[in-house]
C-alpha angles and dihedrals in degrees: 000000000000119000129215134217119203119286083358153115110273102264105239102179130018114180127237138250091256099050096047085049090051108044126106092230086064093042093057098049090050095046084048099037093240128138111292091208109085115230083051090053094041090053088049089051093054103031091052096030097155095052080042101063090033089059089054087045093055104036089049095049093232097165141257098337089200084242095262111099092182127003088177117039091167116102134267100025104043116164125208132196098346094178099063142104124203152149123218092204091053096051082052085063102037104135102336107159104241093232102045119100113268104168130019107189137177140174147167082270108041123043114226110304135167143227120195122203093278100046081052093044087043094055102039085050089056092037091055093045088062102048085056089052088052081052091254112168146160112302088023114124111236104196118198123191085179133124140260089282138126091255092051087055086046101050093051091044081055092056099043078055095063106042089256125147110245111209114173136181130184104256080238094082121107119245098255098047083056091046086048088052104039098021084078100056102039099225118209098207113048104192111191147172123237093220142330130223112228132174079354096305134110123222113189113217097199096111092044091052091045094051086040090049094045084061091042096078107198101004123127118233126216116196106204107203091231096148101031090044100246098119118196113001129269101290105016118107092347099110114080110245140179113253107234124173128217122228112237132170123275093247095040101130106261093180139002111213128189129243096238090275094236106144107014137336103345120241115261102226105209103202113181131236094247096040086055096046090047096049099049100044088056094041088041098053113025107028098024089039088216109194135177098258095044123101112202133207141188126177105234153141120223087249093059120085086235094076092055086054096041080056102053087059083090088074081076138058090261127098126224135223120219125192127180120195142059108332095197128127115004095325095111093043092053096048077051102062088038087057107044092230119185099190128042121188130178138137130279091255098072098041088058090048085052088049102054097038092050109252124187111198097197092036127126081036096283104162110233087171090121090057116114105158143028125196134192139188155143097085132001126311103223111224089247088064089048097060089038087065085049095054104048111033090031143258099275102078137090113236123193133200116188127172127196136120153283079231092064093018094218130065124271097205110033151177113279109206084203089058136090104242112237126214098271103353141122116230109233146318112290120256113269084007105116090200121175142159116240128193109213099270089066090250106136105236129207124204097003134088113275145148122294102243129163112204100186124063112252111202090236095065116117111281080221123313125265112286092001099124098161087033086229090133090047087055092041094053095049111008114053107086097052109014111223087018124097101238105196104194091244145114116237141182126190125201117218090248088051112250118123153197129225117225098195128261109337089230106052091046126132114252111180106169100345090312117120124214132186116235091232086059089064100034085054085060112041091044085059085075107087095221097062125083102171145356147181122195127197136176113218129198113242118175113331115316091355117106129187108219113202132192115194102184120191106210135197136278109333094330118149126218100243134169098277101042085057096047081046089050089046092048090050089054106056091033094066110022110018152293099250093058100057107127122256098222127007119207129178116233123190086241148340128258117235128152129251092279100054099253110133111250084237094147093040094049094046092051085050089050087049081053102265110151110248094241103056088035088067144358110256100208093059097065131095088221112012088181090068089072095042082069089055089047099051088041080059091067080058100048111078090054089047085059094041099057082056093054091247124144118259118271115263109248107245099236 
């Protein structure tokens, strides 16, 4: 039973006594003599954000943080701790008992299996010793086409000990996504899988490898045996070596991520050792909650940003859980109840896949007694999924629900293990992070839909981004709109208690007569009716304040789009969002584009649908299905008669 306070989101969890005693987050503000509550100790964190990272540095023994916090508060270009001197893989192994779990891991290949503390100190050491046999450095680029696997985790964690650069992408992409991505940072170490088994079947990279490493002049490539069993090849990281980390400053590049890739080369996002460190021992412990006896998952490929935060759970006591292979069905589930996870995270995707097959968590009598938490990204998670996790995994569990960016690599807004958990909300701002919704004018809203700005630096923002010598592109990408202000490229609404919803990206939003919807509005509607699987909106230009909304649905089974499930999905429409946003045409596609990490393709479709050429609209390679587009490319052709036929204007062609 939910509860409701007054103007507000049914409350669906509230935590003990004995959770909110227990958790780390508690623990810090009584050690420091800060507010226990948590909006006062947020506004102290961002208010005072200097005081507020040096108190993480300190409590978290990170190291000599050289006295200054931040020399360069502007942004972009702030600059944190300059003084300093630091290692990110050594902050990973401060003080990990050798004995205790690290990784648990499990694929389609390789049943549940375990690496404590030494095995994972032991392989990053050999690991390590060969890159500096390869000639491998600080500054140098180690790229990895390798899977979610401990020697994936061990190989970056090599790396990190050593000043190189880590650069990863998921074995799935296509050749050309992963010569887009490395291409641009020459690596000088390519490590890379012979093959994955996925959905029970095995796909062999040797050819993709062949055609990445043929664009990759003077880089050594490493094949890991990861489908034919072999592991790493005869001589690397086969001689016992000591592990030895390199000091680095604190703003030395650790990693370098992608914007999703989706129109383009995708952006090279450089993040720093210390930022990261920073950052994750703060997420990990105060906002994760990470404990020793907690094992930690999230469902994630080595090319999504999750894996890099499922990862820096290690900065904690906790251990994590990795799984590479098709997620469909009960198979996480099931690794979860094998595992004992406590907390299951995963993307809203898949919860919503879960919802509308039928899924029951605890079914087949698998035991989820040891969950405690459920988290879920990557877009947003709709109020009906909120109470779907309630009902079937049980009222007594705190599920967050943050949302943030490959481009900080962290949430902005983010799960509080000390708050009650709302319908469809997410529970607070995150701590450091001076989060706030605009409207375009730069006036902070309340209670009303706004940009997603930052006004304050965070230490994990990008040092500058790949390529970008003059950082033009760095300002243009997040500075633009308000100079000196992050813009995120989100909507935003913020409650007067703090907590929040996310509208979907600002410039793929609905407008219909000045009012502004988000696409997942509008997605949480229209997936209510049975019929529908899947859907994309966009609202096109046409011809100077007319606009042409589309709605492509994908239905179930063999169903066929007819005259009264449109007038349903219409109904439904401006029954639950508003009149004003029912589409003006509703066409079923075969499927819906997205790219490999789940997100929908909105902005690429609506430039093909302007007259962009596909493939100059989105990457191929970057896309789970890229058939899928070719479906909205060749519906293009169709468009302009379709409008026609309603005496509209022809579309503008996107140059």
């Amino acid at each position: 039973m939910s509860l409701r306070r007054p103007g507000g989101r049914p409350v669906l969890w509230i935590p003990s006594d004995r959770w909110i005693e227990s958790a780390n987050i508690t623990r810090f503000s009584r050690d420091l003599g800060l507010p226990e509550a948590y909006l006062p100790l947020w506004h102290w964190s961002v208010r005072d954000i200097e005081r507020f990272w040096a108190a993480i540095w300190d409590y978290y023994e990170v190291g000599d943080s050289g006295g200054t916090v931040l020399a360069q508060r502007a942004m972009p270009g702030a600059q944190w701790f300059p003084g300093a001197r630091l290692n990110y893989a050594e902050g990973v192994f401060r003080g990990k008992p050798a004995d205790r779990v690290a990784i648990r891991h499990a694929s389609e290949l390789r049943s549940l299996a375990t690496w404590t503390w030494r095995d994972l100190r032991n392989q990053v050491a050999r690991i390590a010793g060969s890159l500096r046999a390869l000639g491998v450095g600080p500054g140098d680029r180690v790229a990895a086409l390798m899977p979610n696997i401990p020697e994936t985790v061990a190989a970056f964690l090599a790396a990190a000990s050593v000043g190189a650069v880590w650069s990863s992408a998921a074995p799935e992409f296509g050749a050309q996504a992963v010569i887009d991505r490395f291409g641009q940072i020459e690596p000088t170490v390519l490590l890379a899988v012979d093959g994955y088994r996925y959905g029970g079947r095995d796909f062999d990279c040797s050819a993709k490898v062949a055609a990445i490493s043929g664009q990759l002049p003077g880089c050594a490539v490493v094949r890991f045996g990861y489908l034919d069993g072999s592991g790493w090849p005869r001589g690397f990281a086969a001689e016992e070596s000591p592990l030895v980390f390199t000091p680095v400053p604190f703003g030395h590049p650790l990693w370098i991520l992608y914007s999703s890739g989706t129109t383009g080369l995708p952006k090279g996002l450089v993040h720093g050792h210390g930022g990261v460190l920073l950052e994750q021992l703060k997420l990990s412990h105060l906002h994760l909650n990470g404990r020793p006896s907690d094992r930690f998952f999230w469902f994630s490929t080595t090319g999504w940003m999750m894996w890099n935060l499922l990862v820096g759970v290690l900065v904690t006591d906790a251990s994590i859980v990795l799984f590479d292979g098709d997620p469909a069905g009960t198979t996480l589930w099931s690794l979860a109840a094998e595992s004992g996870l406590t907390f299951f995270g995963t993307s809203a995707a898949f919860i919503s896949a879960a919802m509308k097959a039928g899924v029951e968590p605890a079914g087949g009598g698998r035991d989820l007694s040891a969950l405690t938490a459920v988290g879920s990204t990557g877009s947003p998670l709709s109020p009906e999924a909120y109470r779907w996790v309630y009902e079937k995994l049980g009222p007594d569990l705190w599920l967050s629900a943050p949302s943030g960016g490959t481009d900080v690599v962290t949430p902005f807004v983010a799960g509080v293990p000390t708050l009650p958990v709302r319908m469809g909300e997410i529970q607070a701002p995150a701590l450091g992070v001076k989060v706030e919704a605009w409207s375009p004018a730069g006036r902070r809203v309340v209670g009303e839909v706004g940009e997603l700005v930052v006004t304050e630096p965070m230490p994990s923002m990008p040092l500058y981004l790949w390529g970008d010598r003059d950082g033009e592109r760095y300002r243009q990408s997040y500075f633009e709109m308000f100079p000196g202000v992050w813009r995120h490229g989100d909507w935003i609404e913020f409650t007067p208690d703090g907590g929040s919803v996310i509208y979907g990206r600002s410039d793929s939003t609905i407008n219909r007569g000045g009012v502004r919807m988000g696409t997942a509005e509008i997605y949480r509607a229209v997936l209510t009716v049975p019929e529908v699987e899947d859907c994309l909106v966009v609202d096109v230009p046409v011809d100077g304040d007319r606009n042409w909304m589309p709605l492509f649905v994908v239905l179930t089974d063999d169903m066929a789009l007819d005259q009264a499930l449109g007038a349903r999905i219409r109904a439904t429409v401006r029954e639950q969002v508003s009149p004003r946003h029912v589409p003006d045409e509703i066409v079923q596609a075969p499927a819906i584009p997205r790219t490999l990490s789940g997100k929908v393709l909105e902005i690429p479709v609506k430039r093909i649908l302007m007259g962009q050429a596909a493939q100059d609209a989105a990457s191929r390679d970057s896309l789970a299905d890229p058939a899928a587009l070719d479906w909205f490319a060749e519906y293009a052709d169709q468009v302009r008669k379709l409008l026609g036929q309603a005496e509209r204007a022809e579309l503008p062609v996107q140059r």
